[in-house]
Every structure is written in structure tokens, then in C-alpha cells.
C-alpha positions in Angstrom: 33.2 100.7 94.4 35.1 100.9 91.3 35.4 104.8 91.9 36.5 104.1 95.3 39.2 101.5 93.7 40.4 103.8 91.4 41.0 106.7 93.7 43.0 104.7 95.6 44.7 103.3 93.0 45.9 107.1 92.0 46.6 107.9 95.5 48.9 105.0 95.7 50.8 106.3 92.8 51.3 109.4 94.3 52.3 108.4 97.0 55.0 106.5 95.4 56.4 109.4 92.9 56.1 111.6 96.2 58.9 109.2 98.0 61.2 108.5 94.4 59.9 105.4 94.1 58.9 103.8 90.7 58.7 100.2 89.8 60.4 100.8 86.4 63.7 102.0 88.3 66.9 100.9 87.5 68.4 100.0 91.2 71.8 99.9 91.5 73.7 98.3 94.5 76.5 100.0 96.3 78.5 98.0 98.9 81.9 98.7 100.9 83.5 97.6 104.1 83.5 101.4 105.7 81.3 102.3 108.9 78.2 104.4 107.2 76.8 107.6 108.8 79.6 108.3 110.9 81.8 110.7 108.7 83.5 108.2 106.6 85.0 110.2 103.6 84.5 106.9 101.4 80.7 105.8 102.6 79.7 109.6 102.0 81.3 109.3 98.5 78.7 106.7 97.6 76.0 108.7 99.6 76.5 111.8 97.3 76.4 110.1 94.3 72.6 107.8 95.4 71.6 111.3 96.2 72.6 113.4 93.0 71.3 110.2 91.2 67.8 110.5 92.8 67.4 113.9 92.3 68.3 114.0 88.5 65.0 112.1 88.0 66.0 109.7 85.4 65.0 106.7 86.3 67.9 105.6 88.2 67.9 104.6 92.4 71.5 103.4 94.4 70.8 101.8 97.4 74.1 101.4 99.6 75.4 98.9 101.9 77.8 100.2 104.3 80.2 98.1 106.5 80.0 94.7 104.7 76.3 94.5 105.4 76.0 93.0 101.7 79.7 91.6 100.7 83.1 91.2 102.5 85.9 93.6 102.2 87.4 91.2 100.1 84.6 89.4 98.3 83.7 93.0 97.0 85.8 92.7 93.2 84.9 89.2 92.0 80.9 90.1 93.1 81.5 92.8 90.5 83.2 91.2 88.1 80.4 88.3 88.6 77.5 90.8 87.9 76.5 91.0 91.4 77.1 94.4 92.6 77.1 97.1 90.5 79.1 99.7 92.7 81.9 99.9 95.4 84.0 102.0 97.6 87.1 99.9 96.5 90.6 99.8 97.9 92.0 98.4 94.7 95.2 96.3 95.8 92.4 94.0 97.6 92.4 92.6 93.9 96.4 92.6 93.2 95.1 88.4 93.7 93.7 88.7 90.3 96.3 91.4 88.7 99.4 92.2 90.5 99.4 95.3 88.3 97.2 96.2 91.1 99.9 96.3 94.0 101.4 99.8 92.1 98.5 101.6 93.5 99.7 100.8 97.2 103.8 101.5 97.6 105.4 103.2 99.5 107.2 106.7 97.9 104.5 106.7 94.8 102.3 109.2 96.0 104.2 112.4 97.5 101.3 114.0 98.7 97.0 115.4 98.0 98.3 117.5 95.6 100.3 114.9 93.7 97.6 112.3 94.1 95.2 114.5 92.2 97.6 114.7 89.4 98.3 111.5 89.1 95.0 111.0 88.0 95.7 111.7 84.8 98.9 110.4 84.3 99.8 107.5 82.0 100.6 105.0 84.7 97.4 105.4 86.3 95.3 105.5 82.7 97.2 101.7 82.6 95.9 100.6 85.7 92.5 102.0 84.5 92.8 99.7 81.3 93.5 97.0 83.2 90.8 97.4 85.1 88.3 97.5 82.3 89.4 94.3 81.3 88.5 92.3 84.6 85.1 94.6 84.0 85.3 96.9 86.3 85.3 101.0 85.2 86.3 104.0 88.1 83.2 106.6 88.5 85.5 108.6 91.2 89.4 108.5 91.8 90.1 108.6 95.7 93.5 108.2 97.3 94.1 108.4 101.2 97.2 109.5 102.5 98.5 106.4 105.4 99.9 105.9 108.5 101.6 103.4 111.2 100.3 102.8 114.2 101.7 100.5 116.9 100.9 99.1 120.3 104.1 98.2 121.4 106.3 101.5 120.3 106.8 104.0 117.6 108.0 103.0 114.2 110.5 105.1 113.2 112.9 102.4 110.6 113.0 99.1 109.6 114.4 97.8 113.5 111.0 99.1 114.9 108.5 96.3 113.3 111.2 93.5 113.8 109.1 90.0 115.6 105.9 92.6 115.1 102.5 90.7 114.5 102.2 93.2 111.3 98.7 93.7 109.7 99.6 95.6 105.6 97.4 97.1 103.7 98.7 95.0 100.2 100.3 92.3 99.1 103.3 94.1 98.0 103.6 96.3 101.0 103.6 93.8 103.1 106.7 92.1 101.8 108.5 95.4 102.8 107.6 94.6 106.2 108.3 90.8 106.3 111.5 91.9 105.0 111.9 93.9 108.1 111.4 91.0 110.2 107.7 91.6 110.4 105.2 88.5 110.6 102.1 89.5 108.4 98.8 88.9 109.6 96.6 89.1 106.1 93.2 90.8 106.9 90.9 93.7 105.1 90.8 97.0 108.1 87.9 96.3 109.2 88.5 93.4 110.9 91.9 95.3 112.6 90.4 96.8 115.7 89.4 93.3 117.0 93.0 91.9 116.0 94.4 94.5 118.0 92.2 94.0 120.9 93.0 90.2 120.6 96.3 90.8 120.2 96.4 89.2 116.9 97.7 91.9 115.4 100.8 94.2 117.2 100.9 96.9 114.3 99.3 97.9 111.2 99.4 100.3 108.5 96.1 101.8 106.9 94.9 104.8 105.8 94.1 108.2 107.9 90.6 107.8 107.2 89.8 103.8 108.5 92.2 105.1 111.4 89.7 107.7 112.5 86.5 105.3 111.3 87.9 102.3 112.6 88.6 103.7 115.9 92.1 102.4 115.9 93.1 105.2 117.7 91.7 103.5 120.8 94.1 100.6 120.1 97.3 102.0 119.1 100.0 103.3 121.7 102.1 105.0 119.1 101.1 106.7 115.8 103.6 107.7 112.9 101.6 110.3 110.6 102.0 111.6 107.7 104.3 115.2 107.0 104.7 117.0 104.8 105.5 114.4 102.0 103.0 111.3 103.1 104.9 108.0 104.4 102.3 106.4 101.2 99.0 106.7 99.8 96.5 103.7 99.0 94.0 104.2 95.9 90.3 103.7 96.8 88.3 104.9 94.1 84.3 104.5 93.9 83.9 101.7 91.0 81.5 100.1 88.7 80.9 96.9 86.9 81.5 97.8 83.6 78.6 95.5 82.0 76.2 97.6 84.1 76.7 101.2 83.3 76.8 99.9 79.8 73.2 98.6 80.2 72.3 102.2 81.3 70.4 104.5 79.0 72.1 107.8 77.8 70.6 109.9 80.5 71.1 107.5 83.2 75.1 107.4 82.3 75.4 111.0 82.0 73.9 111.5 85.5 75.8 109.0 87.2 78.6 110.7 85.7 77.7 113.9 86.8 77.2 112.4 90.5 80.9 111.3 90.6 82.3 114.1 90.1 80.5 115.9 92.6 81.6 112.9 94.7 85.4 113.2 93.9 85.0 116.9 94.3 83.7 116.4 97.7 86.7 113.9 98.3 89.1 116.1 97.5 88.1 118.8 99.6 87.8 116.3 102.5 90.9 114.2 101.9 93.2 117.4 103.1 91.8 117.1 106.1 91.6 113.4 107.2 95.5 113.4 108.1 94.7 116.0 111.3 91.4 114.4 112.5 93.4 111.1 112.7 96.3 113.5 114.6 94.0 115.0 116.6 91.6 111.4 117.6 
């Protein structure tokens, strides 16, 4: 019997190394407001970087929650500050609440276009808004930012007459006070709650990026979208981010894969991101 036990007990083991699953894991927790498994560029940034985690065998699991299925859009920043969550898809002026600074990363002009964007990286003004950052807690595995759009269902906005009396959902604080000055009335809500304000006629306009149009399925609310050119109308940053407290917690190994999963991820984005202003033409 205690043969039989035994056995059994090995088997069991197997079994679990044969799936990835250990009980001395470090499991991470990875939450956003995006639709998952439908081609969101943002949901398959955190899906890379679970699977290039698992497969570097140290120790280390992400399990993600797409589509607010563990936080709201908005609830996302102070869970990681809070200790919480560990990891998000993050569209950062969500927390210009807590630092204005924030608001920067969402204007209108900033961000010319992908190639810019990628350089910007690097640049002073963004390693500012990364110190910032780091001391709410909160530290940027992968840099993202998605070129936007305006989309309308009562006409095409062209200039600053276009959105006058317009029920006007913004994507940021700041932004949206270009729009109230057009004459705009802002309605204040995250993008995933846009398609149902739209269909509800709470909402008459919005701008958001070319990815959550396509995602979202806005395209099924709008009458009239204004897309980006040549030079993008703006870009919004949403990086993948951490809580700070947590990779620090990490062993060596286990930060140097995680690491080396986001920048697969941000390689994967930026080969994507060139694309997301045609699908959202095309849908």
C-alpha cells in the first residue's frame, strides 16, 4: 500500500512539472481593461511576456486577466501601488488623478508619429515621467504608444466648430479640456465602457486609440471616423507596468527573465503598432 502511495505520489509530481506547475512558483498577476484573445495588441503584450516567463523555467508563472475580469480600467494604478497587482497593460494618464505629470503622455502634437514614439523612449522627458513613476511604485517592463483617432456619430470632425454641444467622451484629463474648450460636454469614462455610451447615446463622440477602436468595435458605432496621416492627430502612452515592490522581491533570474520577456513584448508591439492605424481604416 505504501508502494502504491508512493507511486502515486511521483506520478502526481510529474504530472505537475509536465503542465509548469510547481507549488514553490512565484505567481504574478496581470490585469487590463482590453478584450483578450481577440487580437488586441495590448492583451497579446502581456500574453508574450506569461509565455517567455514560463518557458525560461525559473520559477516564475503570470496569470492574466483580460477585460477588467480582476480590476476596473481605473482601479488598475492604486491596486498596484497598494500591492495588489503586480502587472498591467496601463494607459498611464488614467493616473494624471494622482500626478498630473501624467497628462504629458496624452496631448495632442507630442507624438508626431511610430517612428517618433519609439524615440521618445529614450528621451529626457519621458526618463522624467519614468521617475515619477517609480515614486508612486510603479516601474515600465515595456514602452507602448498608440497612435489615435476621432470618431463621431453625428458628423466628421474636422476643427474645433465640429464637437460644439457634442456629448464628448476624452481619453485624459488634459485632453479633454481642449474639447470642453471647443464647446464639448465631457462625459468621463475608461474605453471600455464607450461602446455602450454610444449605443445609449450617452456619449456622441470620442477620441481613443486605433487599437480599442478596432477591439472595442467602435467602428459599429461611429458614423464618421477622422484617422490618423501621415503625422498622427496624437498618441496615448500605454506601456505594460509593474509594481515596483514586486520585481524587487524577485530573485536575480526571475528579474532577468521577465526582462527579457518585455522586450520581446515591446518588440512585438512595435512591429504591430504600424499597422493598427489601417485595420481601424479598413473595420
Amino acid at each position: 500500500m505504501r508502494r502504491f502511495i508512493a507511486g502515486v505520489s511521483v506520478l502526481f509530481a510529474a504530472a505537475l512539472v509536465g503542465t509548469g506547475a510547481a507549488a514553490d512558483d512565484v505567481v504574478l498577476k496581470a490585469s487590463h481593461q482590453f478584450p483578450g484573445g481577440k487580437g488586441d495588441v495590448r492583451d497579446e503584450m502581456v500574453q508574450i511576456i506569461a509565455r517567455e516567463v514560463a518557458k525560461a523555467g525559473v520559477g516564475l508563472k503570470v496569470e492574466v486577466f483580460p477585460g477588467e475580469s480582476l480590476f476596473k480600467a481605473t482601479e488598475q494604478w492604486q491596486a498596484l501601488v497598494r500591492g495588489q497587482l503586480d502587472i498591467s497593460a496601463f494607459p498611464l494618464d488614467y493616473a494624471s488623478g494622482r500626478r498630473g505629470e501624467f497628462s504629458a503622455t496624452l496631448m495632442p502634437g507630442l507624438i508626431k508619429n511610430h517612428d517618433h514614439a519609439k524615440r521618445i523612449n529614450d528621451s529626457p522627458f519621458m526618463k522624467e515621467i519614468k521617475a515619477i513613476m517609480a515614486q508612486e511604485g510603479v516601474i515600465v517592463l515595456a514602452d507602448a504608444w498608440l497612435a489615435g483617432a476621432f470618431g463621431s456619430r453625428k458628423g466628421c470632425v474636422r476643427e474645433a466648430a465640429d464637437v460644439n454641444g457634442l456629448k464628448f467622451r476624452s481619453a485624459g484629463r488634459a485632453f479633454a479640456e481642449m474639447w470642453r474648450g471647443a464647446g464639448a460636454s465631457i462625459v468621463s469614462i475608461p474605453s471600455s465602457e464607450v461602446y455602450t455610451a454610444m449605443q445609449n447615446g450617452v456619449v456622441e463622440a470620442t477620441d481613443t486609440s486605433s487599437g480599442s477602436f478596432v477591439s472595442f468595435r467602435l467602428y459599429e458605432q461611429i458614423k464618421c471616423l477622422t484617422a490618423p496621416g501621415q503625422n498622427a492627430l496624437w498618441f496615448m502612452y500605454e506601456p505594460v507596468v509593474m509594481a515596483k515592490k514586486k520585481f524587487d522581491s524577485l530573485s536575480k533570474a526571475q528579474q532577468d527573465a521577465l526582462v527579457a520577456a518585455s522586450q520581446k513584448s515591446e518588440d512585438f508591439f512595435d512591429r504591430e503598432t504600424r499597422g493598427l492605424d489601417q485595420k481601424m481604416i479598413d473595420a
